[in-house]
Structures are given as structure tokens and as C-alpha cells.
N, C-alpha and C positions, 0 to 999 in steps of 0.2 A: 448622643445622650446616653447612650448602653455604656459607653466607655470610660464617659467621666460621672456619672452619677449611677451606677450601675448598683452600690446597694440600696439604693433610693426607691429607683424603679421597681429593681427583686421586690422589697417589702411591699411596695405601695400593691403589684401585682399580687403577691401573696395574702396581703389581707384583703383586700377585694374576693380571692380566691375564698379565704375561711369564713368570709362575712356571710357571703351567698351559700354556700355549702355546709357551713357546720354551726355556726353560731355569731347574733351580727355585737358583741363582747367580744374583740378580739383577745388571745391567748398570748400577749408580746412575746415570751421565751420558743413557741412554737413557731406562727409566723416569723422570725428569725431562722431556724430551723429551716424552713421549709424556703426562705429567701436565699438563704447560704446553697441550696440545694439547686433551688432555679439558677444561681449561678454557674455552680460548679459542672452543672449538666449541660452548661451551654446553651441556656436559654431553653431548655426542653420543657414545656407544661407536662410531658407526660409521667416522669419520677416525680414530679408535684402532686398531681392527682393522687399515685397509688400509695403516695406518702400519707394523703389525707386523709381518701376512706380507709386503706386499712388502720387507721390511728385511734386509740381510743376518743380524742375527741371527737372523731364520727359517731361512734356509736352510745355516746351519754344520753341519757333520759332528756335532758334539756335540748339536746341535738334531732334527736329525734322527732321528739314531739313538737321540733317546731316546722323539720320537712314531711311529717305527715299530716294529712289535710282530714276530717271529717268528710264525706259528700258533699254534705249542702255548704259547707265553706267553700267546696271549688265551684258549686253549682252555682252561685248567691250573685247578682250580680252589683 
């Protein structure tokens, strides 16, 4: 599956990746970016990662404020 749908998979992994991490609006031009990258690295998550946080889409206001929790939002059940 790696081998005949491999930008399939990239993308599919990669937005899953941005969805959870930075924002569930994916960024099409980026997640591409970051799929070309899971490629070319040979399947490595880890140039994925440090592609992500250090990326300004990590650190937008709308990024942020939706991985940071108030207390009683994590406490609430």
C-alpha cells in the first residue's frame, strides 16, 4: 500500500497529524508540504513533527487556544 498509494497515505497521515496538533481546518498547501516530506524522509514521523511545531501554524492564536484547556474544562466530566 506504501508503494502504490504512497501520496495517499502521506496526506491522509499528515492531516490526521495537523488535525490533532494544530487545527481540525486543515491548511491543504501545508499538509502537502508536510506529506512530500513524510515521503521523502522515508516514512520518518520525526522531520513531520518538528516541521509542525516549529511552523507558524503551531503557534497562531486559533492554534493555540484550542490546545490550551482552562482547568475546569479538563476537570468537567
Amino acid at each position: 500500500m506504501f508503494t502504490e498509494r504512497k501520496n495517499e497515505v502521506a496526506y491522509y497521515i499528515c492531516s490526521k497529524l495537523y488535525s490533532n496538533f494544530v487545527y481540525h481546518t486543515i491548511d491543504e498547501e501545508f499538509v502537502v508540504q508536510l506529506a512530500n516530506l513524510f515521503i521523502s524522509g522515508n516514512w520518518d514521523l520525526l522531520p513531520v513533527f518538528k516541521a509542525i511545531f516549529k511552523s507558524e501554524h503551531f503557534m497562531t492564536k486559533i492554534s493555540l487556544e484550542r490546545r490550551l484547556k482552562a482547568p475546569w474544562n479538563v476537570l468537567s466530566i
